[in-house]
VODOTI-746572 format. One record per residue (C-alpha): x, y, z; residue in three letters. Coordinates in steps of 0.1 Angstrom, whole numbers, plus 5000, padded with zeros to 4 digits. Layout:
// residues N
XYZALA ...
// end
This chain:
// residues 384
546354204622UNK 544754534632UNK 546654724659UNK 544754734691UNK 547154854716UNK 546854564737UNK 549254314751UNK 548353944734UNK 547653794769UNK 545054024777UNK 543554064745UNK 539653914747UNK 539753864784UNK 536954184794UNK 533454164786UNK 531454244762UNK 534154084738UNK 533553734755UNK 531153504742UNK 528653334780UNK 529353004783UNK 526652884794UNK 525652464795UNK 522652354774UNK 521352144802UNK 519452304832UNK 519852094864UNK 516552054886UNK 517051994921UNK 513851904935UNK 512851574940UNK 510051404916UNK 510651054917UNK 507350834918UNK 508850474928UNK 505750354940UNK 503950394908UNK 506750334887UNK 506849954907UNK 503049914902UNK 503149984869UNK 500650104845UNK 497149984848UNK 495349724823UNK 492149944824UNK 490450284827UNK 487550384851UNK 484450514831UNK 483250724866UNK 484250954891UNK 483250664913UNK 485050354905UNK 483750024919UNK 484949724922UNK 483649384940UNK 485349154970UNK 484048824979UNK 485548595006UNK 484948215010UNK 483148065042UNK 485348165076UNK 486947855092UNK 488148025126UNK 486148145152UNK 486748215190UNK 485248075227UNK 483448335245UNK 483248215274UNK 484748245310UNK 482048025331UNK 483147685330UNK 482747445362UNK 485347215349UNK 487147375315UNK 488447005313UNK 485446845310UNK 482347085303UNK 480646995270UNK 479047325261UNK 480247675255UNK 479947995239UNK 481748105208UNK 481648435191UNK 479748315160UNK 477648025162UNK 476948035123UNK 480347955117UNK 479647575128UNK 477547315120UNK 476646995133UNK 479346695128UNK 482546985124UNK 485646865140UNK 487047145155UNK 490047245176UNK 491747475199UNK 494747605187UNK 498047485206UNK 495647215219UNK 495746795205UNK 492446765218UNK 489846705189UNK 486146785195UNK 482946665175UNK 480146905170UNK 476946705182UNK 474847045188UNK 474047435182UNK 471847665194UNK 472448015185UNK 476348065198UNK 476447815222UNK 477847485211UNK 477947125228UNK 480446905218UNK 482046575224UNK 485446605242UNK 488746425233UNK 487046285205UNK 488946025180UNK 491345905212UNK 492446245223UNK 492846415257UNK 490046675271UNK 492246995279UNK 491547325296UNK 489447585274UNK 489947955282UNK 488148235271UNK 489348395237UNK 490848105223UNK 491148045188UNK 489047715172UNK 489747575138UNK 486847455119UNK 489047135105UNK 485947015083UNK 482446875084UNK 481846485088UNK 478646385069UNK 476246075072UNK 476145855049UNK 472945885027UNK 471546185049UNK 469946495034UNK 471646765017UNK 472947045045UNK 471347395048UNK 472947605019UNK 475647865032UNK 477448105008UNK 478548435012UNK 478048804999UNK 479449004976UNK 480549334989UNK 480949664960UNK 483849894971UNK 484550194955UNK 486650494957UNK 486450864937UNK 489151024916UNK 490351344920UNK 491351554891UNK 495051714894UNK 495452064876UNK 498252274867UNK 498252614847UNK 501052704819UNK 501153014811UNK 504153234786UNK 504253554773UNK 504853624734UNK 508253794742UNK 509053494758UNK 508153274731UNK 510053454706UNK 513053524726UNK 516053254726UNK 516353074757UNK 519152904774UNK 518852604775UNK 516052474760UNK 514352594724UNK 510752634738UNK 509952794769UNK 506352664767UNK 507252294763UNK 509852334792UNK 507152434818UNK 504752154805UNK 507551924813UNK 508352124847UNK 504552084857UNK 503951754847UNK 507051664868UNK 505051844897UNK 501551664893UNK 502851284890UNK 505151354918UNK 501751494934UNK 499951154923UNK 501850924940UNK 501951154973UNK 498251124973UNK 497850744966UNK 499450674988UNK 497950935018UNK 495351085003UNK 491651095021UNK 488451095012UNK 486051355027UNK 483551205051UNK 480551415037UNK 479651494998UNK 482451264990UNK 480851264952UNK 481951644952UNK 480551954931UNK 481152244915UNK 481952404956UNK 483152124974UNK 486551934961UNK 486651544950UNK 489251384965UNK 490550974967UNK 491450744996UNK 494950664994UNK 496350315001UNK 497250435042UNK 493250515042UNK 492150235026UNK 494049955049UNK 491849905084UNK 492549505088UNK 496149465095UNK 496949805111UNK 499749755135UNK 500949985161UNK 504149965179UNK 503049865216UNK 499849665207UNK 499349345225UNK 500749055210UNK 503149305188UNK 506649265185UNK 507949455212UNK 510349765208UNK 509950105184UNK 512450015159UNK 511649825124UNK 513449495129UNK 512749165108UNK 510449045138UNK 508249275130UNK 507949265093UNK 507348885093UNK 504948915121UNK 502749145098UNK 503748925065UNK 502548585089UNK 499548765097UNK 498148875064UNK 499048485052UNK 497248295079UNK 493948535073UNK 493748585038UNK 495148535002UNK 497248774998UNK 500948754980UNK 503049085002UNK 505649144974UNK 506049494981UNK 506949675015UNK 507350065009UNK 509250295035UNK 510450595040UNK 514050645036UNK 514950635076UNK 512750285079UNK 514850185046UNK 518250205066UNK 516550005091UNK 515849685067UNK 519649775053UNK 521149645089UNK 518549355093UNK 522049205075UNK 524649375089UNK 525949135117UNK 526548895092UNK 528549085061UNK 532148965063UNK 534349125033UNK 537848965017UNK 540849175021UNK 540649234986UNK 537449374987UNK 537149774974UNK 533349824977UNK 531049855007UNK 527649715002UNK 525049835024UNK 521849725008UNK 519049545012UNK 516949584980UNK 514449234979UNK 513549045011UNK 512648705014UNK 510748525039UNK 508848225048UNK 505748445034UNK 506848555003UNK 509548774982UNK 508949164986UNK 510849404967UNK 512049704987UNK 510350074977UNK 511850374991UNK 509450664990UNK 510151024997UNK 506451025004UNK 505550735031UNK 505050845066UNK 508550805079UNK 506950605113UNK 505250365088UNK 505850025067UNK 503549945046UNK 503349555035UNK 501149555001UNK 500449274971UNK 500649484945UNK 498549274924UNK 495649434939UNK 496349794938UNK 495949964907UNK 496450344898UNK 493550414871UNK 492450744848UNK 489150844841UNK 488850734806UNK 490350994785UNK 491951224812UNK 495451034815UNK 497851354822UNK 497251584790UNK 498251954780UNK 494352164768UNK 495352464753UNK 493052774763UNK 492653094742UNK 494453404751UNK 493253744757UNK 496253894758UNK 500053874745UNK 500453524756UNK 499853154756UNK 498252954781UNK 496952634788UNK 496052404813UNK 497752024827UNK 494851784836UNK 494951424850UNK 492251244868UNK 493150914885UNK 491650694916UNK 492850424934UNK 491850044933UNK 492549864964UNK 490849524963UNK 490749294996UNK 491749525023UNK 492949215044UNK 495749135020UNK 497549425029UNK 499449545063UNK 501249845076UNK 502849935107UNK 502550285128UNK 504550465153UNK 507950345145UNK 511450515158UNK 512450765134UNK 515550895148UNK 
// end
């Protein structure tokens, strides 16, 4: 061995003469999880337009309300207003709700109805303005004429895409140089971009909006799509409204209030309810008064990750990017997150004019949210 002059423990110990050590993984920090459109999953189909349509029909309603505060005797008058008098026809049995008394339909002229009270054996009782009636069904005569056709139209909704852009752009030095960790500097920022845009996606779908003039857009004025918070105007529930749950904190009353509500007025299966992470700890403790754990027991479980009601099973989504005052109650059967056909997320290379490579990121998506009614969401909770 070559003399160096050097005692053996220090030998090697200065640089240059150590090798880095430096890991072959690089650690990102930043958050990019999309949970929401990782639990809705990839679409069936593509839109063929920057304005995707879609069409919602609804069958014949069978509520209505009285509209009318002038009775003489609300036990025994046999006429009043309702708030659509199209709704009824002659021979409907109807009924108050939280009433036993039955009516028969005998009359109609416009929106004001006359009826037979306690009909079938039951008790006349009290009417008050507002009231909800159930249509219960029509009875026919035998051998009479067909009734007066009724049906119902079909609405077209639609909403735009928005394209999603990001640049990538390396110098030749930096292609040829060797990087730590990684072997192409050029693939690494398509990956670090891409990250950026889905994460961007799901931000929008779910609060994106839709600009109230040119909405179409042009070459100066920017297409953008109404997100799912945007799109939902039937079951919007705000901590304080009459009839709410009472209190600013997400509790279980609330939740099955919204999930009862979107049940008794519409179709709709709520399997989802996406909130923010300090709602999530919220639903965690709907639970918590009733854990017990065995002396043997070595792990704490505070989770709540699928709850079930009397209105259906929703799975739990945390989102980094919900409103953290909101819940929102969805059937993800009817949301879809769609491309314009042929501009899924893709890398277009662009020429250079210089010593470097460039290109661009391109996506162009729009959301489908069919039957606004089957979805919910609740505003202005705690969150602190």
């Amino acid at each position: 061995m070559a003399f160096t002059g050097k005692a053996t423990y220090s030998a090697g110990t200065t640089l240059p003469e150590l090798a880095e050590d430096v890991s072959d993984l690089i650690g990102i920090i930043s958050p990019y999880e999309t949970p929401l459109l990782n639990a809705l999953g990839d679409p069936m189909r593509e839109t063929t337009s920057t304005h995707h349509e879609w069409l919602e029909d609804e069958l014949l309603p069978n509520k209505d309300a009285i509209n009318d505060s002038t009775y003489t005797d609300p036990s025994a008058d046999t006429d009043f207003v309702v708030d659509n008098g199209s709704r009824f026809r002659v021979g409907d049995q109807i009924q108050v709700e939280s009433s036993e008394e039955l009516m028969l339909v005998t009359a109609i002229a416009t929106d004001t109805l006359t009826v037979v009270r306690g009909y079938a054996g039951t008790t006349a009782e009290s009417l008050t303005d507002n009231q909800v009636i159930n249509i219960l069904g029509n009875a026919a005569l035998e051998g009479s004429d067909k009734p007066s056709a009724r049906f119902t139209n079909r609405t077209r909704r639609g909403n735009y895409t928005q394209i999603f852009t990001a640049a990538v752009e390396v110098s030749g030095t930096d292609m040829a140089a060797s990087q730590l960790g990684l072997s192409d500097e050029m693939d690494y920022q398509k990956q670090e971009r891409l990250r950026e845009m889905v994460r961007d996606l799901e931000n929008t779908v779910i609060n994106g909006g839709q600009t109230a003039s040119n909405p179409e857009g042009s070459g100066s004025v920017r297409r953008s799509m109404k997100g799912i918070v945007q799109h939902i105007s039937t079951n919007v529930f705000h901590t304080g409204d009459s009839g709410f749950p009472t209190g600013t904190g997400l509790d279980e009353a609330k939740i099955n209030y919204v999930l009862r509500q979107i049940w008794e007025n519409s179709s709709g299966n709520v399997d989802l309810i996406v909130v923010g992470g300090y709602q999530k700890r919220q639903i965690n403790a709907f639970s918590a008064d009733s854990r017990s754990y065995g002396a043997n027991d070595t792990t704490f479980t505070d989770l709540i990750s699928v709850y079930e009601s009397d209105f259906g099973v929703c799975k739990i989504v945390t989102t980094r990017w919900m409103p953290q005052d909101a819940a929102l109650l969805v059937d993800s059967s009817r949301i879809g997150v769609l491309p314009l056909a042929g501009r899924s997320f893709h890398f277009k290379p662009l020429a250079s004019s210089g010593d470097y490579e460039c290109g661009e990121l391109i996506g162009e998506y729009t959301v489908e949210l069919k039957n606004d009614a089957a979805h919910g969401i609740i505003r202005d909770l705690s969150t602190s």
